[in-house]
N, CA, C and O atoms as a GROMACS GRO file, in nm:
protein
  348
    1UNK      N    1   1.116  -1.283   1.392
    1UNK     CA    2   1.107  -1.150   1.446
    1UNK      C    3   1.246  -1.100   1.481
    1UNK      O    4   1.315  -1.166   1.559
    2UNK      N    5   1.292  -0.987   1.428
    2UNK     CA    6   1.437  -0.934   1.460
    2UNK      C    7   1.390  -0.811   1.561
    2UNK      O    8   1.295  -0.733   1.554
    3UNK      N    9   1.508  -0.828   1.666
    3UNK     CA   10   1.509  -0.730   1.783
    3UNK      C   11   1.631  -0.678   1.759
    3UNK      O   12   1.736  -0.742   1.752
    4UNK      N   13   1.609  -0.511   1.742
    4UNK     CA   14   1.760  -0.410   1.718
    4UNK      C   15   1.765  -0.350   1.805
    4UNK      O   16   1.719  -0.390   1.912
    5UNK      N   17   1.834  -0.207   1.787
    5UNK     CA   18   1.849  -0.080   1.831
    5UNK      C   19   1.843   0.023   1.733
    5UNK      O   20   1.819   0.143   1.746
    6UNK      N   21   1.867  -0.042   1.635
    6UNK     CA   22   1.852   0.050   1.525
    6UNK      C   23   1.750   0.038   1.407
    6UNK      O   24   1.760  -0.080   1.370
    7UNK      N   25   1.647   0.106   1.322
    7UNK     CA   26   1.517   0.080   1.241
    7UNK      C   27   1.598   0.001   1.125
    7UNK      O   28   1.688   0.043   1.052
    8UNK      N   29   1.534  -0.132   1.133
    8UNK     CA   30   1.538  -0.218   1.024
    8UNK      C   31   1.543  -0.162   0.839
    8UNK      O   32   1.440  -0.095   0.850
    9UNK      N   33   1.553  -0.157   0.800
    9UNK     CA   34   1.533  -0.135   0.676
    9UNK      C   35   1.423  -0.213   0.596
    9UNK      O   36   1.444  -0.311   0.524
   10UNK      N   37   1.322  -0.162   0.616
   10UNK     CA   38   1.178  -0.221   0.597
   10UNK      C   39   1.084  -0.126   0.576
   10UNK      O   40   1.046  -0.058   0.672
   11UNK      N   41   1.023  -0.101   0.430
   11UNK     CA   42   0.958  -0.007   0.338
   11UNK      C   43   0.795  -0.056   0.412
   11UNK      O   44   0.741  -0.160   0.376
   12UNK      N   45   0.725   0.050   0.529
   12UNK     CA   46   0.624   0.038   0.550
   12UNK      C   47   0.490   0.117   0.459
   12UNK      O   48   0.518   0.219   0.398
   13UNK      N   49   0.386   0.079   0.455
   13UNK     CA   50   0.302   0.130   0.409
   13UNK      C   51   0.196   0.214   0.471
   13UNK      O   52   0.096   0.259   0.413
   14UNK      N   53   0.236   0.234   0.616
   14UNK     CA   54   0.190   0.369   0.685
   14UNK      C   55   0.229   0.335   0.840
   14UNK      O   56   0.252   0.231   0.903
   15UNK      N   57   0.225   0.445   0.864
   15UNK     CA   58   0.266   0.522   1.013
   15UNK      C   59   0.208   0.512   1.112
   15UNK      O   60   0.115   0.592   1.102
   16UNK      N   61   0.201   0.451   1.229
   16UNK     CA   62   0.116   0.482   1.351
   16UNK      C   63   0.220   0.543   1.490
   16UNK      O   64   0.328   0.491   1.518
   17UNK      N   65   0.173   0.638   1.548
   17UNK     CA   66   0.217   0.679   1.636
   17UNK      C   67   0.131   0.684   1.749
   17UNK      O   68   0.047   0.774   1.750
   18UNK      N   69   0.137   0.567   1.887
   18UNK     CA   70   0.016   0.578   1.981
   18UNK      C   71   0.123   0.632   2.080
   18UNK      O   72   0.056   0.661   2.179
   19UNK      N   73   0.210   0.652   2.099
   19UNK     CA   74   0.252   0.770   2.213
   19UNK      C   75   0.305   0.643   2.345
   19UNK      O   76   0.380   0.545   2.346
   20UNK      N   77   0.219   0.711   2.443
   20UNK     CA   78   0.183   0.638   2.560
   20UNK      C   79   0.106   0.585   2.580
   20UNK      O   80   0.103   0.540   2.694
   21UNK      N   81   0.010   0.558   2.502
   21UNK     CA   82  -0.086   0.447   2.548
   21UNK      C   83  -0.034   0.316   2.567
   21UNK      O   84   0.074   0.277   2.524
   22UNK      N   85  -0.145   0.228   2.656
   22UNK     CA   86  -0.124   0.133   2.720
   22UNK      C   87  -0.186   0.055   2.696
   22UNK      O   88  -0.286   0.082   2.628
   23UNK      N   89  -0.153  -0.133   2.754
   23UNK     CA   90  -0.256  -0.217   2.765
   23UNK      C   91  -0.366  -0.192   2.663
   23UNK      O   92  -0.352  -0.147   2.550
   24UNK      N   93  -0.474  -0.229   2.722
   24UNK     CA   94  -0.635  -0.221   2.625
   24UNK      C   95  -0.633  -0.073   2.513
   24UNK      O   96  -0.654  -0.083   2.392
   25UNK      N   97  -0.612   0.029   2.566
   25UNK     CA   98  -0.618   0.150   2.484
   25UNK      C   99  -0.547   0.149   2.385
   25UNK      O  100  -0.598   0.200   2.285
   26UNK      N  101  -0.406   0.095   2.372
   26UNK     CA  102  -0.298   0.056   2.260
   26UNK      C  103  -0.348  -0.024   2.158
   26UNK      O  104  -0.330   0.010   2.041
   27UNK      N  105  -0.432  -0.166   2.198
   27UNK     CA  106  -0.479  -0.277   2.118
   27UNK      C  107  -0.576  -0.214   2.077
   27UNK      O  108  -0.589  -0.259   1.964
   28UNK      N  109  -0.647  -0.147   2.090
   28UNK     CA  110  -0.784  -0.080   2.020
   28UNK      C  111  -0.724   0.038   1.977
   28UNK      O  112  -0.758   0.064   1.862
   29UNK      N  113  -0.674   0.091   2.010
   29UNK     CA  114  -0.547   0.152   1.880
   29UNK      C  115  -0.586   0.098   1.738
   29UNK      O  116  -0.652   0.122   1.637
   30UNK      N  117  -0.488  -0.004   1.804
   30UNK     CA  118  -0.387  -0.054   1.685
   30UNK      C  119  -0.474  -0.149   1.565
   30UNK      O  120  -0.454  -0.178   1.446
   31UNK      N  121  -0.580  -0.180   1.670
   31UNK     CA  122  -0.686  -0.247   1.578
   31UNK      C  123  -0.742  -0.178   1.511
   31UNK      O  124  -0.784  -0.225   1.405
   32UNK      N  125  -0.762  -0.074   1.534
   32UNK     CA  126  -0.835   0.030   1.450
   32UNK      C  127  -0.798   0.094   1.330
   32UNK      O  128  -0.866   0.134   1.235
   33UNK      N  129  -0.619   0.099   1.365
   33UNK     CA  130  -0.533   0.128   1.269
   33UNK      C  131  -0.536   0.039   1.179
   33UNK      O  132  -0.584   0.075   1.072
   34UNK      N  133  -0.480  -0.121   1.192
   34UNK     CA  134  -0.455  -0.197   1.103
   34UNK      C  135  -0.586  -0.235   1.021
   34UNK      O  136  -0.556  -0.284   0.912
   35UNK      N  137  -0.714  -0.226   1.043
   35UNK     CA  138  -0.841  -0.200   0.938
   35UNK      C  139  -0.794  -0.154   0.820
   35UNK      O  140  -0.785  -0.206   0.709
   36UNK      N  141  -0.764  -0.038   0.867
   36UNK     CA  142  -0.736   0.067   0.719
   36UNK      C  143  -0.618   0.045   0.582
   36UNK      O  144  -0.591   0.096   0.473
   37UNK      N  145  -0.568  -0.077   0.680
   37UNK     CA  146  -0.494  -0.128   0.560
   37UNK      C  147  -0.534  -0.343   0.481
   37UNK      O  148  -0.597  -0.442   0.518
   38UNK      N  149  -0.447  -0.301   0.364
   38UNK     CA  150  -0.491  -0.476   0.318
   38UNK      C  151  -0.404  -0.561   0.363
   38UNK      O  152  -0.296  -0.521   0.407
   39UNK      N  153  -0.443  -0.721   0.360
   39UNK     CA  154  -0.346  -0.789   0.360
   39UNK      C  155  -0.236  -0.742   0.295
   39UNK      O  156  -0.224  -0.676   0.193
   40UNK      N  157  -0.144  -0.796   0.383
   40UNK     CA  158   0.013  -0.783   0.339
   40UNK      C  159   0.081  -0.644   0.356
   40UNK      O  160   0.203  -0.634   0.371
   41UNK      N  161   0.014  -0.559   0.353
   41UNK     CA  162   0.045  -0.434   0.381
   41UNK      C  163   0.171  -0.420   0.562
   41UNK      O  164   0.181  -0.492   0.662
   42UNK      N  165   0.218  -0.331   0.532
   42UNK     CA  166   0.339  -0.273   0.640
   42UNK      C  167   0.319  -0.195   0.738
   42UNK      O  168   0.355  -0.087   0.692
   43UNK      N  169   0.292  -0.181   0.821
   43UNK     CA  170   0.224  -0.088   0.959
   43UNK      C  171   0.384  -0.094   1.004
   43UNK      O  172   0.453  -0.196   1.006
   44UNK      N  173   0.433   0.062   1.046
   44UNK     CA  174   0.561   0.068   1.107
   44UNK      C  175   0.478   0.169   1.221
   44UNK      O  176   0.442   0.281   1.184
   45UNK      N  177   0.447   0.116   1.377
   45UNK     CA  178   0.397   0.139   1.497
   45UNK      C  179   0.495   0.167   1.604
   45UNK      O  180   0.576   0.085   1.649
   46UNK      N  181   0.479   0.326   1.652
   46UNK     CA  182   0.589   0.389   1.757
   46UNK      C  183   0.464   0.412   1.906
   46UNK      O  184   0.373   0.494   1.913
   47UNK      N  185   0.499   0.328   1.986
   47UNK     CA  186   0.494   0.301   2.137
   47UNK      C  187   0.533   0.253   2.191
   47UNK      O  188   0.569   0.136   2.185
   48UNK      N  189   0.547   0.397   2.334
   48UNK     CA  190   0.674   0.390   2.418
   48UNK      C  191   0.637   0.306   2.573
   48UNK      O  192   0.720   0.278   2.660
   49UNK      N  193   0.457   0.270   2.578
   49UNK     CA  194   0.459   0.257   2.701
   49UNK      C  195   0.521   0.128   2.736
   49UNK      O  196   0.536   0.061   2.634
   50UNK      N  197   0.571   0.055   2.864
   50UNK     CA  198   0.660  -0.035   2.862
   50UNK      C  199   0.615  -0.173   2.863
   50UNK      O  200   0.670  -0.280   2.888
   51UNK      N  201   0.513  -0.140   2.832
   51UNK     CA  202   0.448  -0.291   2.803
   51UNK      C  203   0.374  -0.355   2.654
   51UNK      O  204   0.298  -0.449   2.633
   52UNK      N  205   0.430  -0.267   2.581
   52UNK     CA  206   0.420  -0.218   2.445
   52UNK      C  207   0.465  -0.371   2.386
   52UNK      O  208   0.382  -0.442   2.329
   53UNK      N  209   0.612  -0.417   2.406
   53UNK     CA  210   0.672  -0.513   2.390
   53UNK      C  211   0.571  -0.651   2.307
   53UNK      O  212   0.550  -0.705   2.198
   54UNK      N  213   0.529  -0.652   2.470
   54UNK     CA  214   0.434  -0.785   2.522
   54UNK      C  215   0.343  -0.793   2.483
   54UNK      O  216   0.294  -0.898   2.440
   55UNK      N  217   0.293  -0.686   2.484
   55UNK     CA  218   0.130  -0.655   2.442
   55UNK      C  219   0.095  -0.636   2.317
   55UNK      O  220  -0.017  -0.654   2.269
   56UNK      N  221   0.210  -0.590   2.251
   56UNK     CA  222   0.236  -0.604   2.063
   56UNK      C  223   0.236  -0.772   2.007
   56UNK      O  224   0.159  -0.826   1.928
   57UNK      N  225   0.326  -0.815   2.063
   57UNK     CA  226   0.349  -0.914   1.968
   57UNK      C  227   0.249  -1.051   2.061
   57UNK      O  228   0.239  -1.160   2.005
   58UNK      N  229   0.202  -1.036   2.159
   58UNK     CA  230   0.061  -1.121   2.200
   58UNK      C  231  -0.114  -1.101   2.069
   58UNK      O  232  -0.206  -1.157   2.010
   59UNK      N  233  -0.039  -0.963   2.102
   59UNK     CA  234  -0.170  -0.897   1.994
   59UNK      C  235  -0.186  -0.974   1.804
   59UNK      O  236  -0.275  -1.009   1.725
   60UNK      N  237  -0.076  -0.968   1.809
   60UNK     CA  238  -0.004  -1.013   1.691
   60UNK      C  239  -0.029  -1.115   1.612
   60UNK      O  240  -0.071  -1.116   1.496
   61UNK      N  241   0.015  -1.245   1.721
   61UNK     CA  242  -0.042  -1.358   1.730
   61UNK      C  243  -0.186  -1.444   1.742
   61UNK      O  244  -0.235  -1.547   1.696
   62UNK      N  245  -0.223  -1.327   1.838
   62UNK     CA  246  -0.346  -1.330   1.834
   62UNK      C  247  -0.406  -1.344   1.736
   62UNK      O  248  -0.448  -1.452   1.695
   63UNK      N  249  -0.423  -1.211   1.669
   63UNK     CA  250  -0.494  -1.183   1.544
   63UNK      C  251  -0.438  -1.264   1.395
   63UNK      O  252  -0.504  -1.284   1.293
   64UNK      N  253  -0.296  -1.300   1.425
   64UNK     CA  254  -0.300  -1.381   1.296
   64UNK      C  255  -0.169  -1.245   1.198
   64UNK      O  256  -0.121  -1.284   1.092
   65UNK      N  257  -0.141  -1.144   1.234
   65UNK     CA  258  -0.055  -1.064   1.212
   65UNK      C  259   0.068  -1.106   1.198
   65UNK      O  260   0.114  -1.197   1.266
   66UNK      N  261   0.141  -1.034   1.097
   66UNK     CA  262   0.352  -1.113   1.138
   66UNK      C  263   0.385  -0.961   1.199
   66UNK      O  264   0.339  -0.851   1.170
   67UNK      N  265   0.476  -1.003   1.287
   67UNK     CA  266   0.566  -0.888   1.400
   67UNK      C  267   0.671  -0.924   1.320
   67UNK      O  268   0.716  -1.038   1.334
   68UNK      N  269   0.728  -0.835   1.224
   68UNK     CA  270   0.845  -0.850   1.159
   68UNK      C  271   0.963  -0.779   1.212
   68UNK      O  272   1.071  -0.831   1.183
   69UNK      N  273   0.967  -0.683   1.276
   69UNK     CA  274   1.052  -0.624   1.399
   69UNK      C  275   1.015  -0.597   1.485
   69UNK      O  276   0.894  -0.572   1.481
   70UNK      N  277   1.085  -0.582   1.622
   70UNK     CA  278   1.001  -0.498   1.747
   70UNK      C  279   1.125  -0.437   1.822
   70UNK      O  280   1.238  -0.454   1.777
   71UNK      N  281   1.104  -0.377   1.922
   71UNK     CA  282   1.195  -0.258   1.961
   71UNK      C  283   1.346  -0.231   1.895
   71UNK      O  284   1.464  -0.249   1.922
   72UNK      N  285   1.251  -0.170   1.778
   72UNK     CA  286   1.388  -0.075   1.751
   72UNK      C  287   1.378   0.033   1.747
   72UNK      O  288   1.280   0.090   1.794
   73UNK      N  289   1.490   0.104   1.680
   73UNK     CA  290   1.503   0.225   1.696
   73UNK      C  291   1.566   0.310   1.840
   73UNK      O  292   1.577   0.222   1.925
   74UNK      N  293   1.606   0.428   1.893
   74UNK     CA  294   1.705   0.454   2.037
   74UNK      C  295   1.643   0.428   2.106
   74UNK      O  296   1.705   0.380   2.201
   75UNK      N  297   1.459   0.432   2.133
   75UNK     CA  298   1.430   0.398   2.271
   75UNK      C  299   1.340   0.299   2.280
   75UNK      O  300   1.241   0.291   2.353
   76UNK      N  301   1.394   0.207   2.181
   76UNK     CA  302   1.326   0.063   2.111
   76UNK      C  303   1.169   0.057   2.139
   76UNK      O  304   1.122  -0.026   2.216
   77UNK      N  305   1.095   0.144   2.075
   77UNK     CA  306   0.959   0.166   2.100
   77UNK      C  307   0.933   0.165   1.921
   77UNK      O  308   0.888   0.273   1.880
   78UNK      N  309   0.948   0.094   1.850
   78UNK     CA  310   0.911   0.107   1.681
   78UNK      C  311   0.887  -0.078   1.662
   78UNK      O  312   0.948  -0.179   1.697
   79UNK      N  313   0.774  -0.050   1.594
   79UNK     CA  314   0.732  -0.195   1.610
   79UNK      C  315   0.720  -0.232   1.407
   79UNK      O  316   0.701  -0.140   1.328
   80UNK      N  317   0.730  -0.325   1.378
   80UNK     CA  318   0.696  -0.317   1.198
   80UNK      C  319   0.595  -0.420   1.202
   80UNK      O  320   0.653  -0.519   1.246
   81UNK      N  321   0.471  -0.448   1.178
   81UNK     CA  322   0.362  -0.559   1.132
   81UNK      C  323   0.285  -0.525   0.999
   81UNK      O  324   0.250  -0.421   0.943
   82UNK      N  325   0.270  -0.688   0.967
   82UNK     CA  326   0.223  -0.716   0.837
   82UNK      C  327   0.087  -0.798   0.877
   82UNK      O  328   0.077  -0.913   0.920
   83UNK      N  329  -0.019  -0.697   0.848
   83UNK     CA  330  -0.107  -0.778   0.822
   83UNK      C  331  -0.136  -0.847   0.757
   83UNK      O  332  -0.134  -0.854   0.634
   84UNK      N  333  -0.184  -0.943   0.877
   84UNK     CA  334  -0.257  -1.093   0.787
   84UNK      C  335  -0.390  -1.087   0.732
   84UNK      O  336  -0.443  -0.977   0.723
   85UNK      N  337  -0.452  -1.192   0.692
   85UNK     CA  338  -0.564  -1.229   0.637
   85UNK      C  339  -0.671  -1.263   0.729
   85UNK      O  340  -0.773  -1.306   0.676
   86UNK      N  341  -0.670  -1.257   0.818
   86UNK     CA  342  -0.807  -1.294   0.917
   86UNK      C  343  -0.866  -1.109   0.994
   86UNK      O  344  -0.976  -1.076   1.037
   87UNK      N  345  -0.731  -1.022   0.982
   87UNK     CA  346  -0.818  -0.884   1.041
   87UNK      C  347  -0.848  -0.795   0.929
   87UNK      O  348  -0.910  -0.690   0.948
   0.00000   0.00000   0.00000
C-alpha cells in the first residue's frame, strides 16, 4: 500500500465520491459501490471524513479487497482498491 500527497498514477475503472460520510454509512457505501464492479477491477474512492483512513483499509481486509493507495491527493482523502474475489 503506497501513502502520498500526490494521486498515484493508477488507471481506475470508476469513481466514487462519498463526501463526508462516516464509519458504518461509508462501508455500506462503499459496499454497495464495489458490487457494481468485477474482480480486479479499480475503484478510485474520495472521502474526507477523518476516519476514512482506518475504516478503508480495515474494510479492505476484511472483505478480501487490495488498498493499492490511500491518502492521496492535497487533502489525502483519495483511496485506489482492487477488488477481490470473495465481494
Amino acid at each position: 500500500m503506497q501513502t502520498m500527497n500526490k494521486l498515484p498514477n493508477i488507471e481506475s475503472d470508476a469513481v466514487f465520491d462519498f463526501g463526508e460520510l462516516g464509519c458504518g454509512d461509508l462501508i455500506v457505501a462503499l459496499l454497495k459501490a464495489m458490487r457494481t464492479l468485477e474482480s480486479g477491477q479499480i475503484a478510485q474512492v474520495h472521502a474526507v471524513d477523518p476516519g476514512a483512513p482506518v475504516d478503508i483499509a480495515a474494510w479492505c481486509n476484511m472483505i478480501g479487497n487490495d488498498l493499492l493507495a490511500d491518502c492521496c491527493g492535497e487533502d489525502s482523502a483519495y483511496f485506489y482498491i482492487k477488488k477481490g474475489d470473495r465481494t
